[in-house]
C-alpha positions in Angstrom: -7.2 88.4 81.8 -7.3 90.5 78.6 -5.5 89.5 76.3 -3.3 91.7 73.9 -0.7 91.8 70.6 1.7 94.7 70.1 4.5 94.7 67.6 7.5 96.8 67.7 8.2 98.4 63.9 11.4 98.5 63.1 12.7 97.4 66.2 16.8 97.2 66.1 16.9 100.8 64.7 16.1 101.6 68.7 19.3 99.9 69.9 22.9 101.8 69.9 25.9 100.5 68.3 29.1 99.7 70.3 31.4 98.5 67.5 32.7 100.6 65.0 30.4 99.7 61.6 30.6 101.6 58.0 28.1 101.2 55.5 28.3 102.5 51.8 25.7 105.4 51.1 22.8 103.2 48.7 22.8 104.9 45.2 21.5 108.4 44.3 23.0 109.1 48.1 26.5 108.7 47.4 29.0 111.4 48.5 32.8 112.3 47.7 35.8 114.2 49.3 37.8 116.5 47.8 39.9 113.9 46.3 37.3 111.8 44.7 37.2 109.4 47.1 34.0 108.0 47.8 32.6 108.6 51.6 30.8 106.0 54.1 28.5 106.0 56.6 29.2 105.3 60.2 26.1 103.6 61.9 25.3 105.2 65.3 22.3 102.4 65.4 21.7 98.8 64.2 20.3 98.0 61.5 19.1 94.6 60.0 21.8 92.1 59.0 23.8 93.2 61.5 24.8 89.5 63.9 24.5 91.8 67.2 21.2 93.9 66.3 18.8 91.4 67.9 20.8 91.1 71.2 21.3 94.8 71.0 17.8 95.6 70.6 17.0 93.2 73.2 19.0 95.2 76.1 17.2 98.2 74.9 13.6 96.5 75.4 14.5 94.9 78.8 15.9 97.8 80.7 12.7 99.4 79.5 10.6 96.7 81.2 12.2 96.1 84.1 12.6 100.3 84.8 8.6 100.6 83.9 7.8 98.2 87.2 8.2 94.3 85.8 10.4 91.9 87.3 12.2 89.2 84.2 12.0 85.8 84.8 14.9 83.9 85.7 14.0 80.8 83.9 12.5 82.6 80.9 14.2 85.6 80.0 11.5 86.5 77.4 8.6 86.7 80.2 7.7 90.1 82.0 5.6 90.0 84.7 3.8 92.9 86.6 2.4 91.8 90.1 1.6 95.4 92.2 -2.1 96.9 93.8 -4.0 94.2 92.2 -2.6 94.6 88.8 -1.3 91.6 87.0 0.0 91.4 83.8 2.3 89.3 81.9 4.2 89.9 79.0 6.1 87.3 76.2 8.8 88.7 74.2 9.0 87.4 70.7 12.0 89.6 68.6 9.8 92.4 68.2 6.3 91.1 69.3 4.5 91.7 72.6 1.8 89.3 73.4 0.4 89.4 76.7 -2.3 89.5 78.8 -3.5 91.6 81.6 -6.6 92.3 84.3 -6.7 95.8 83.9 -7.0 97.7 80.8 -6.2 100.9 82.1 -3.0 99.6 82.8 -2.6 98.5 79.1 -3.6 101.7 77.8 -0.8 103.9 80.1 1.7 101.3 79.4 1.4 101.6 75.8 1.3 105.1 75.8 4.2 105.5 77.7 5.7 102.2 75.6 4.9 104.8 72.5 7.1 107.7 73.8 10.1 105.2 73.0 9.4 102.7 70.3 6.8 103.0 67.6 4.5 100.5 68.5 1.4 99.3 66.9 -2.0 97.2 68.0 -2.2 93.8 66.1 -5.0 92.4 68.2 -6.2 89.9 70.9 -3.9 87.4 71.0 -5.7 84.6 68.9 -3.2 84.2 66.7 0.6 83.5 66.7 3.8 82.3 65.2 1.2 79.8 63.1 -0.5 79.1 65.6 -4.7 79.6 66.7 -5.4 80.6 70.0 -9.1 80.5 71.0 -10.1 81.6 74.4 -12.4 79.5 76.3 -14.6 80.4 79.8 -12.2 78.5 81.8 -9.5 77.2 79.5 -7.6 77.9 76.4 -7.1 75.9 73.1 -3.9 75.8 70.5 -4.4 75.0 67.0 -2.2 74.5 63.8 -5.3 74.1 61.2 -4.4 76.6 59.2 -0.6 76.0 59.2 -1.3 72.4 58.9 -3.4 73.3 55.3 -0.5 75.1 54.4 1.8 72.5 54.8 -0.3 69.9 53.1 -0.5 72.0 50.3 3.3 72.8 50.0 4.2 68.8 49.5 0.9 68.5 47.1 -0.7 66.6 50.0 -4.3 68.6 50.1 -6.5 65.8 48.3 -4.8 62.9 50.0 -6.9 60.3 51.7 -6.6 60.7 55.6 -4.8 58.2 58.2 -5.9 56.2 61.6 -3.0 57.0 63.2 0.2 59.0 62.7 2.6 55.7 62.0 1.8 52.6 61.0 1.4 49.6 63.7 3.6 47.8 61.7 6.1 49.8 60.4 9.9 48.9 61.2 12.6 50.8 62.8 16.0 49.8 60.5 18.3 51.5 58.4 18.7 48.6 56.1 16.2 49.8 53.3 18.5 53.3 53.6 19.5 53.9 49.4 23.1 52.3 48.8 23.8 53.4 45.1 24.7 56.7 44.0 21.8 56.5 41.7 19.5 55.9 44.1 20.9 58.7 46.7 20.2 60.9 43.3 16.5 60.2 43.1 15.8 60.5 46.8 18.2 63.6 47.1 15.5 65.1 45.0 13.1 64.4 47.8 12.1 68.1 50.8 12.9 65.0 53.4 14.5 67.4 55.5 12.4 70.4 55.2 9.1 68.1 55.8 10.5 66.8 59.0 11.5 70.5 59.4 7.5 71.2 59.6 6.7 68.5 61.1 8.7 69.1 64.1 7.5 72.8 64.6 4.0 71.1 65.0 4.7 68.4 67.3 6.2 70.8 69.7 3.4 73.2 69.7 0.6 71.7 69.1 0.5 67.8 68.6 2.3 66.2 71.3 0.6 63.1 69.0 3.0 62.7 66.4 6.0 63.4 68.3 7.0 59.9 68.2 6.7 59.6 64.7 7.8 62.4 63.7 11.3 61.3 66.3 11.5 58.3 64.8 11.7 59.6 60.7 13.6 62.7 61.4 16.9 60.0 62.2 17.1 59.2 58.7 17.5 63.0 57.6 21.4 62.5 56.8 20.3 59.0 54.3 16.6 58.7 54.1 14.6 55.9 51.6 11.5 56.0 50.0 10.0 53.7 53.0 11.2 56.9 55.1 9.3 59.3 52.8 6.3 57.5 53.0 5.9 57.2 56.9 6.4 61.4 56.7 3.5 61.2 54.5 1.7 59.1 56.7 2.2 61.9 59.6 0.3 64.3 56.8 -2.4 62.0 55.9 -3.0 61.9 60.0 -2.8 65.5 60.6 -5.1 65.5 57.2 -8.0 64.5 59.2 -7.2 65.8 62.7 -5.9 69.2 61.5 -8.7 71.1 64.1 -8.0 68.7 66.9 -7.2 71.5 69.4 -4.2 71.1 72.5 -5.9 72.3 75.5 
C-alpha cells in the first residue's frame, strides 16, 4: 500500500447553505441604501463559525466519494473504501484531511486530479504523521508514536527535567476520596492547579498510543470535579513514566 496525506483548503466554503444567514460587510466593504441604511450580506456558502458548516461540508465531500466509485462504511462513516480490477484503496476522513493509502499510484494521481476539479486540494505527504501522532512504516507492520507530543506536553506542565518513573502509578498508591481538599482555602490553592487539562492530555495519549497508562490515567481523571495534591502528584507520576518511555512505539 502507498500511503498518502491530502488536505482540503478552506473546506466549508465548498458546501451550500440551506438556512437563511446575513453577515455584516467587514470594514472598508461596507455599503448603504438610499436611505442610509447600512446593507448585509446574504451567505450563499458556509463559512467558519457557522454550527452547520462541518456537517454541511461533510455531505458535499461524501456524495463526491461515493459518486467517484467508493462505497462508506456503515460502522465508520469517515472511511472510503475502493475495491474494483485489483485496485484497493482506502480513505479516512478527518474534517478536512484525507489520509489514505492505496496499491496503485495511478489511481492516486487521476483521483486527485479529478478531486482538484472540485476542491482545492493540496499534497501534505506520506502519511507519517497525524493528529500528534508518528507513524512509521515497517516491512510487515506499522508503529504509532506520541514522542513528540509527549515532549510537548512535558514541557507545558514544566515537567522536561523531571526524573523518570518505573511504572505509570505507584504500587501503593490508594483509591479514596478522603484526602479530596475540604476548606475553601484549600479548593483555592488546588483550583490554581491544569488538573483537568493534564488529564485532558493524558487521555488523548492513552487512547492512541499507550494503552499502558489507561488505568492510571482512569483512575485520577475521577477526581477532576475535587482533586488534592495526592491526585496531582499521581498525574505527574503518569509524566515521569511516559518521561522515560516517550518512544515506546504501539504496534
Amino acid at each position: 500500500m502507498i500511503p498518502f496525506q491530502y488536505d482540503v483548503e478552506a473546506a466549508f466554503i465548498n458546501a451550500d447553505i440551506e438556512e437563511e444567514v446575513y453577515v455584516q460587510m467587514p470594514a472598508g466593504l461596507k455599503q448603504f441604501d438610499a436611505n442610509g441604511n447600512e446593507l448585509v450580506w446574504r451567505l450563499l456558502k458556509t463559512l467558519y463559525g457557522l454550527k452547520q458548516s462541518s456537517r454541511a461540508w461533510n455531505i458535499v465531500i461524501t456524495k463526491w466519494f461515493i459518486d467517484y466509485g467508493f462505497i462508506q462504511s456503515e460502522k465508520e462513516p469517515c472511511i472510503f473504501t475502493y475495491f474494483k480490477n485489483g485496485i484497493i484503496c482506502i480513505i479516512c476522513l478527518y474534517v478536512d484531511d484525507l489520509p489514505g493509502g492505496c496499491n496503485n499510484q495511478e489511481f492516486i494521481d487521476t483521483m486527485i486530479q479529478e478531486l482538484r476539479k472540485s476542491f482545492n486540494v493540496s499534497y501534505v505527504g506520506p502519511l507519517n504523521f497525524i493528529l500528534g501522532i508518528e507513524i512509521e512504516h515497517k516491512t510487515n507492520s506499522i508503529e504509532l508514536k506520541q514522542s513528540k507530543y509527549i515532549a510537548e506536553i512535558l514541557e507545558r506542565f514544566n515537567m522536561t527535567d523531571c526524573k523518570p518513573a518505573d511504572s505509570p502509578m505507584d504500587s501503593g498508591f490508594i483509591i479514596s476520596n478522603y484526602d479530596s481538599p475540604q476548606t475553601d482555602t484549600e479548593k483555592e490553592a488546588l483550583a490554581a492547579l491544569p488538573y483537568r487539562e493534564l488529564v485532558g492530555s493524558l487521555l488523548w495519549i492513552s487512547r492512541c498510543t499507550r494503552p499502558d497508562i489507561t488505568l492510571a490515567v482512569g483512575i485520577l481523571s475521577r477526581y477532576v470535579s475535587n482533586p488534592s495534591q495526592r491526585h496531582f502528584t499521581g498525574l505527574k507520576n503518569i509524566l515521569r513514566y511516559l518521561k522515560g518511555t516517550s518512544t515506546l512505539p504501539l504496534t
